[in-house]
C-alpha positions in Angstrom: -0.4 29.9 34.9 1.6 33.8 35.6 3.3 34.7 33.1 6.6 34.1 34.6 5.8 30.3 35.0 5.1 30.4 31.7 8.8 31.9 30.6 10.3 29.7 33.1 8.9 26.5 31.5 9.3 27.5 27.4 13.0 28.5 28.8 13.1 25.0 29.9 12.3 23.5 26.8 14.4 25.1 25.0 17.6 24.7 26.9 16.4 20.9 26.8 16.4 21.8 23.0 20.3 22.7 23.1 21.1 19.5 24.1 19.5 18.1 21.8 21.3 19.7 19.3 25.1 19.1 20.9 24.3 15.6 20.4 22.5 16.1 17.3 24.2 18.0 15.3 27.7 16.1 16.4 26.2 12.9 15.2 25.2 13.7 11.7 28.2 15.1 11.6 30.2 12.2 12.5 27.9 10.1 9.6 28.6 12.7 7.0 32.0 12.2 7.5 31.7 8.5 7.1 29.6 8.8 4.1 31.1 7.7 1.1 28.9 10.0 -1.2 31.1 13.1 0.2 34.8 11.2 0.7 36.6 11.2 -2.7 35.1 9.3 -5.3 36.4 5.9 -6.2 38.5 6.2 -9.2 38.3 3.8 -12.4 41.3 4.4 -14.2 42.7 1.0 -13.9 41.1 -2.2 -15.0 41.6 -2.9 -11.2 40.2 -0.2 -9.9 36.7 -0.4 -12.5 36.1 -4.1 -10.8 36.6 -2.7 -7.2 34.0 0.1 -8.6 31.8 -2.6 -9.9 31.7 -4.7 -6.7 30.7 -1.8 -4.5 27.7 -1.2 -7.2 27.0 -4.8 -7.2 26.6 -4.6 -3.1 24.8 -1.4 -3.2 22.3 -3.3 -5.7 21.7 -5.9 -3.8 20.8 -3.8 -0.8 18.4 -1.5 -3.3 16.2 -4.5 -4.3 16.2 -6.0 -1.0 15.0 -2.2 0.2 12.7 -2.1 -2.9 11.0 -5.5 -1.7 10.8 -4.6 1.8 8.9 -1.7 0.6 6.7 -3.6 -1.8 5.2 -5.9 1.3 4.2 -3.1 3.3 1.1 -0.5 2.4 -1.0 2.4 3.5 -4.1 4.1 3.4 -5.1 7.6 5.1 -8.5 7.7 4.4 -9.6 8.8 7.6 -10.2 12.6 8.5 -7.0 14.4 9.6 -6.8 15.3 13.4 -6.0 19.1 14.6 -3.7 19.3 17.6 -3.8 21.9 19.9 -1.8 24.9 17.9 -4.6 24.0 15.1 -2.1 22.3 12.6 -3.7 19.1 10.7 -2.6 15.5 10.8 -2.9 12.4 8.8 -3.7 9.5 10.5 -2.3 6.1 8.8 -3.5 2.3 8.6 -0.5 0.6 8.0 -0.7 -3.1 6.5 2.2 -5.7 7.2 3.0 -8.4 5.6 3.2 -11.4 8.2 6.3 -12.9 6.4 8.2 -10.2 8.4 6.6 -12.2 11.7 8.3 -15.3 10.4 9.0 -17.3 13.8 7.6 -15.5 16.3 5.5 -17.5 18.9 3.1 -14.1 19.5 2.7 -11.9 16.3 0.4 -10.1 18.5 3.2 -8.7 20.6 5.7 -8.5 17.9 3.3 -6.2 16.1 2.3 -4.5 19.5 6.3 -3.6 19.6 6.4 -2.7 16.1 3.6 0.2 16.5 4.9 1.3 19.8 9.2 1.2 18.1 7.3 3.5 14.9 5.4 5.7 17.2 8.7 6.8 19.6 11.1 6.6 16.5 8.7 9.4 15.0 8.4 11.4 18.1 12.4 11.5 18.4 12.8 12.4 14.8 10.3 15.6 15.9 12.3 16.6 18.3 15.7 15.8 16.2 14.3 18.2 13.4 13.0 21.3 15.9 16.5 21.0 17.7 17.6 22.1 13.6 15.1 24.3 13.3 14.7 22.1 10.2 10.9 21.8 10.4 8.5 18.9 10.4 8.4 17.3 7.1 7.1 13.7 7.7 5.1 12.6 5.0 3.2 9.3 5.1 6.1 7.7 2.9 8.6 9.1 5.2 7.0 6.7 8.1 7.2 3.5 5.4 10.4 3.9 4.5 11.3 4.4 8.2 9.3 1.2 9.0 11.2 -0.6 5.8 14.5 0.6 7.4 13.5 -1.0 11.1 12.8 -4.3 9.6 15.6 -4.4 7.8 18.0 -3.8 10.4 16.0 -5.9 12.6 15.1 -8.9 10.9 17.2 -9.2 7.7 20.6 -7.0 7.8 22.4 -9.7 9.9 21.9 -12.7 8.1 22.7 -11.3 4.5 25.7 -12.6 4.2 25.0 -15.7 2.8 22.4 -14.2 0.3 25.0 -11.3 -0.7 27.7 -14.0 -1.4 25.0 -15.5 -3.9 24.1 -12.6 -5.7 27.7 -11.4 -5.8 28.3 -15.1 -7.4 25.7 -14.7 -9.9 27.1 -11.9 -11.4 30.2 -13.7 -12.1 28.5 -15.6 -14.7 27.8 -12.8 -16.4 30.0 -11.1 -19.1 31.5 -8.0 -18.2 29.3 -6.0 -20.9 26.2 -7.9 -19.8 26.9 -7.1 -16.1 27.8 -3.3 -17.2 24.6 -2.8 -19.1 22.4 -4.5 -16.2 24.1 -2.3 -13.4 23.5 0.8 -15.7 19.6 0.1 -15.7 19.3 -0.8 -11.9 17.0 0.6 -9.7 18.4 3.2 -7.7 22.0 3.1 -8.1 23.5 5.4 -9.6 26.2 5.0 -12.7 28.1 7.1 -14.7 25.7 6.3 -17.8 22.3 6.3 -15.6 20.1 9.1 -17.1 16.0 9.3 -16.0 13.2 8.5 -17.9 10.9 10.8 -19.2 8.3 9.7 -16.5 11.1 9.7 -13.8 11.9 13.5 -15.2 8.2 14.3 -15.5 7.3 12.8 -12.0 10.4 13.2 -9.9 8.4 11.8 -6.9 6.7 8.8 -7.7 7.9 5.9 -6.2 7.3 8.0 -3.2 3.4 6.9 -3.6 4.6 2.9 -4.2 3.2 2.1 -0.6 0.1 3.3 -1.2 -3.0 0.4 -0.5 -4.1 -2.1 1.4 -2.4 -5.6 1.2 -5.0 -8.7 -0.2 -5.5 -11.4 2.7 -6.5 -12.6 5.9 -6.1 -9.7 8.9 -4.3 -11.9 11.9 -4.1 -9.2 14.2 -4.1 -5.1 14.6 -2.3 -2.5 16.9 -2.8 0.8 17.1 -0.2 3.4 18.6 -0.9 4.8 22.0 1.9 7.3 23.7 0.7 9.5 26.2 1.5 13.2 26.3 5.0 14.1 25.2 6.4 16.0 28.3 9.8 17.3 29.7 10.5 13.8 30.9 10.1 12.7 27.5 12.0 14.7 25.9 14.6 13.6 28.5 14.3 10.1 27.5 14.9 11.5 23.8 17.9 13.1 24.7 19.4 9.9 26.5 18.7 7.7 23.7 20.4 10.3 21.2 23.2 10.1 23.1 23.7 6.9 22.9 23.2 6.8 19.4 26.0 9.6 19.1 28.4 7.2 21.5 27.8 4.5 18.4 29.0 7.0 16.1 31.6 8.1 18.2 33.2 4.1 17.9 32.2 4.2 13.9 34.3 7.0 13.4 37.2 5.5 15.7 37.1 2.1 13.8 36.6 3.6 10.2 39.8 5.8 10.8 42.0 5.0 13.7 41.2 7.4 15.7 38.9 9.1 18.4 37.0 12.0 16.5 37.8 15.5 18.2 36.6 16.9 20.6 35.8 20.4 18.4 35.2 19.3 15.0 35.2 22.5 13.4 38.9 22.1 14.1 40.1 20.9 10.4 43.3 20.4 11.1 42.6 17.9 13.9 40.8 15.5 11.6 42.0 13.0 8.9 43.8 14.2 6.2 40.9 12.9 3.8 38.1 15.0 5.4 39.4 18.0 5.9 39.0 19.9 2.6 35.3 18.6 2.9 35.2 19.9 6.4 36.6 23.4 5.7 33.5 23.5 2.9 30.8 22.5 5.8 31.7 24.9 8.7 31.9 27.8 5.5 28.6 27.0 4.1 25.7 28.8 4.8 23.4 25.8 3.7 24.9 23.6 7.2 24.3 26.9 9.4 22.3 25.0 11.5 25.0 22.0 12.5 27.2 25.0 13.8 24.9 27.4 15.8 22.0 26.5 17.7 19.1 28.9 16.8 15.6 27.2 17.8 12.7 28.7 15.4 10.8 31.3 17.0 7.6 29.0 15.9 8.7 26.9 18.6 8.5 29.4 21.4 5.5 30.8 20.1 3.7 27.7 19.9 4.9 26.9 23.9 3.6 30.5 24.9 0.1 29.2 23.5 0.1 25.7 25.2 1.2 27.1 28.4 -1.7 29.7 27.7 -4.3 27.7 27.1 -3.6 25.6 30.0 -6.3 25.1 32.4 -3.8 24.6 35.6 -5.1 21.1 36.4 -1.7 20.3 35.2 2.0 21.3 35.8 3.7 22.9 32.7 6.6 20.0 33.0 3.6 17.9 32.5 2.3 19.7 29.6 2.1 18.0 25.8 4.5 20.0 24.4 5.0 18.3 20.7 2.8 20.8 19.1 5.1 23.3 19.6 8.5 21.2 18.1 6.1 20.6 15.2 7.5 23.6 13.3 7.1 24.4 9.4 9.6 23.2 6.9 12.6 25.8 6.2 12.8 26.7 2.7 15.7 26.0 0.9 17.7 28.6 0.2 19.4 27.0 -2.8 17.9 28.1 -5.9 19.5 27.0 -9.4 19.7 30.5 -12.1 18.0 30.0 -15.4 14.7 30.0 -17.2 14.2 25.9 -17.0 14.4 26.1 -13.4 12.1 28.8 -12.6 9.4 27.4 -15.4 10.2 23.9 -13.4 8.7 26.0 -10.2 5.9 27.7 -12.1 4.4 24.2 -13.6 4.8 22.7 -9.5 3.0 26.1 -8.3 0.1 25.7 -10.8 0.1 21.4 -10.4 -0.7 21.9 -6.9 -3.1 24.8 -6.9 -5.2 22.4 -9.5 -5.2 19.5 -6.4 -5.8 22.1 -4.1 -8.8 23.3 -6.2 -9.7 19.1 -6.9 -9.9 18.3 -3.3 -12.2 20.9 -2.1 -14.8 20.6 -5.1 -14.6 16.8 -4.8 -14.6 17.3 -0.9 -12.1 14.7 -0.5 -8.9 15.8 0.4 -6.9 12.7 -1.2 -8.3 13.4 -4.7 -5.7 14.8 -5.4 -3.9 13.5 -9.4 -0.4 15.4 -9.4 0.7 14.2 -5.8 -0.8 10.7 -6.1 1.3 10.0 -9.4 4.0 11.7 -8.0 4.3 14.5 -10.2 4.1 17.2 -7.0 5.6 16.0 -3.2 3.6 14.9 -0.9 3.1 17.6 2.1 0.9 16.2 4.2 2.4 15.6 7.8 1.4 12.3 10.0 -0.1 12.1 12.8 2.3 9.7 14.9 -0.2 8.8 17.6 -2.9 7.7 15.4 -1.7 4.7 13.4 -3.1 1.6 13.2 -1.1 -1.4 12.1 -2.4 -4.7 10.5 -0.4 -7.9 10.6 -1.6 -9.7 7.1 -1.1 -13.2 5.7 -1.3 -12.3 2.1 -3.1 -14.5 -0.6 -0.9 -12.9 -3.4 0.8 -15.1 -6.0 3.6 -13.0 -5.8 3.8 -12.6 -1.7 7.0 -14.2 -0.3 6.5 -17.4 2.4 9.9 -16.6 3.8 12.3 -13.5 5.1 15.1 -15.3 2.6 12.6 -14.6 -0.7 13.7 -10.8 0.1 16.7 -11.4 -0.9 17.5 -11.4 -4.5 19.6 -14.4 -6.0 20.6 -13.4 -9.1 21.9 -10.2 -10.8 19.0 -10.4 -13.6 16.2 -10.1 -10.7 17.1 -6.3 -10.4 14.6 -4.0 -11.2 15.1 -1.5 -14.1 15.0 2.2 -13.5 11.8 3.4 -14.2 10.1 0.3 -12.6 8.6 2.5 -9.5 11.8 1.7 -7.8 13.2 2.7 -4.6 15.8 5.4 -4.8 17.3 5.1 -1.8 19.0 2.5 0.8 18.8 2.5 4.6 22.2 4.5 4.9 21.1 7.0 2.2 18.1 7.6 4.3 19.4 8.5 7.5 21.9 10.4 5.9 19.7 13.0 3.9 18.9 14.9 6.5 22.0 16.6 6.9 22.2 17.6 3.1 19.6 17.5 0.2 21.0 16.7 -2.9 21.4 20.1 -4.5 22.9 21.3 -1.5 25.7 18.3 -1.4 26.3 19.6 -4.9 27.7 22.7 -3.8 30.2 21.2 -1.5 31.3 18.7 -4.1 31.2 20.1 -7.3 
């Protein structure tokens, strides 16, 4: 391939790459602005406006445990050797257990499962190219792919018939005294409270219930499916970009329903939005730490990495055919948000010298997931999957504990919570897809 070709086709890519980013870059835009983390907090001044406070926390409890049990019914293992793509960069390849309560009345679990794999394996491949468009890097841990798979069942399966169970649970806390209910909200799992402080474990091992999935689910294996997508190419990033589109139209009629009125057209344009978002705006388009929702700058990784796939390209294809996910596959930006003080950099040197002992574990053990401090969650877990080589299991579990029906996912009364502290799950489904646009120490900034 000349030389030129090979401009011609990274050049390609990369203006392929701008549109990704209009459309990305509007669209978490458009859900910031709807998330109710960043619009004015709820006040509880009035006795009034503390029950309104303590039915929203009652709702977002209810959707924590359901998350949390969701979670608890799916598992997996990576205990086969990573794969190295073409740029050289290791991958961990998953097996992924299901419980079959989440194939509850379908006449082929086969295909449901076969749909499943092949949903998890695009999904992944579209949050690749999502996070390049950022220059935000590739950060997908295996427990980034569970709780994705959590979130797609359930939106799929259980998010449209809660309302029964919701109404139950919200009933259930009726019976309880106000100081009863007040205590038990204070210790849920992963909701957060005016008088919710960590435990020493949580403080000591900020990422654990990020290793929660981790096993194999106990029963009988009805069925397996294993994720096959063929090379990403220019037509597939295509097919990306159409189906982000119409994910940004969604948002588009979100915003327009939540306040009355089409979105702009230029959102930078303060003045044009809502009277309640644009202080919070004004703070976004001055903030270094959103740079990259305002100007498009694609990583120089990215056309590097094209240069050596169009390279090492033997000519029996032609470069719009070329796999070109390699190359999106970019390393994590560092944050540039560092907090002043001694605690904080002594915080850094004790997760430096935790993860050069694994490091140091793993090789002398020669197995790469001996590894203590990320496996109890006292270091995060950096490995990055391999989204073409997972292999899913549909099982009928024999545990006492597994539920026979979708409905046992729901929780029925207020005292099934879990405590903080229980390996909980810290987050819900809207959390999730909204952390990308800001970590937690950089929301700080803009609301503090």
């Amino acid at each position: 391939m000349s030389e030129q070709t090979q401009s011609q086709a990274g050049q390609t890519v990369v203006d392929k790459l701008q549109e990704t980013w209009e459309t990305v870059s509007r669209t978490e835009r458009l859900m910031f602005m709807m998330n109710d983390a960043v619009l004015p907090s709820m006040p509880r001044d009035t006795p009034e406006e503390a029950e309104e406070f303590d039915l929203e926390s009652i709702k977002q409890a209810f959707h924590n445990e359901t998350g949390k049990r969701i979670l608890e019914r799916i598992k997996y293992t990576a205990e086969e050797d990573v794969t190295i793509d073409s740029l050289g960069a290791s991958r961990t390849p998953l097996q992924i257990d299901i419980s079959s309560v989440f194939a509850e009345g379908q006449q082929d679990p086969q295909e449901w499962l076969n749909n499943l794999a092949a949903t998890i394996g695009k999904s992944g491949q579209q949050s690749i190219v999502q996070s390049a468009s950022l220059a935000l890097g590739d950060s997908f841990s295996p427990d980034h792919v569970m709780r994705r798979i959590a979130t797609y069942l359930n939106d799929s399966l259980l998010e449209e018939a809660e309302g029964d169970a919701l109404k139950r649970f919200q009933e259930s806390c009726r019976e309880m005294s106000k100081e009863d209910l007040e205590d038990k909200l204070d210790r849920a799992s992963g909701l957060w409270r005016p008088n919710r402080k960590l435990s020493i474990w949580e403080s000591l091992a900020p990422w654990h219930e990020n290793n929660q999935s981790i096993g194999k689910l106990s029963g009988n294996v009805l069925c397996e499916s294993a994720v096959e997508l063929g090379p990403f190419n220019l037509e597939s990033l295509d097919d990306v970009n159409a189906t982000l589109r119409s994910e940004m139209d969604q948002r588009e009629q979100d915003y327009q329903k939540r306040f009355g009125e089409n979105a702009p057209e230029d959102l930078n344009d303060s003045q044009s939005l809502p009277a309640e978002l644009r202080e919070m705006n004004e703070k976004v388009i001055t903030s270094p730490h959103f740079k990259q929702y305002l100007e498009f700058e694609p990583s120089s990784q990215i056309t590097e990495g094209l240069t050596r796939i169009y390279e090492s390209a033997d000519g029996s294809q032609p470069p719009e055919q070329q796999d070109i996910l390699p190359a999106l596959r970019i390393e994590p930006r560092q944050s540039t948000f560092k907090k002043p003080g001694f605690l904080p950099m002594m915080r850094s040197a004790r997760l430096s010298f935790f993860e050069g002992v694994d490091e140091v574990t793993a090789v002398m053990s020669d197995n790469p997931d001996n590894q203590f401090f990320r496996r109890t969650g006292m270091v995060p877990d950096k490995r990055s999957v391999d989204w073409n080589n997972f292999r899913f299991r549909l099982v009928e579990e024999n545990s006492l504990d597994a539920p026979c029906k979708l409905e046992e996912l729901w929780p029925i009364h207020v005292e099934d919570l879990t405590s903080a502290g229980d390996g909980e799950d810290d987050g819900t489904a809207d959390e999730e897809k909204s952390r990308r646009f800001a970590d937690e120490e950089e929301l700080s900034t803009l609301t503090n």
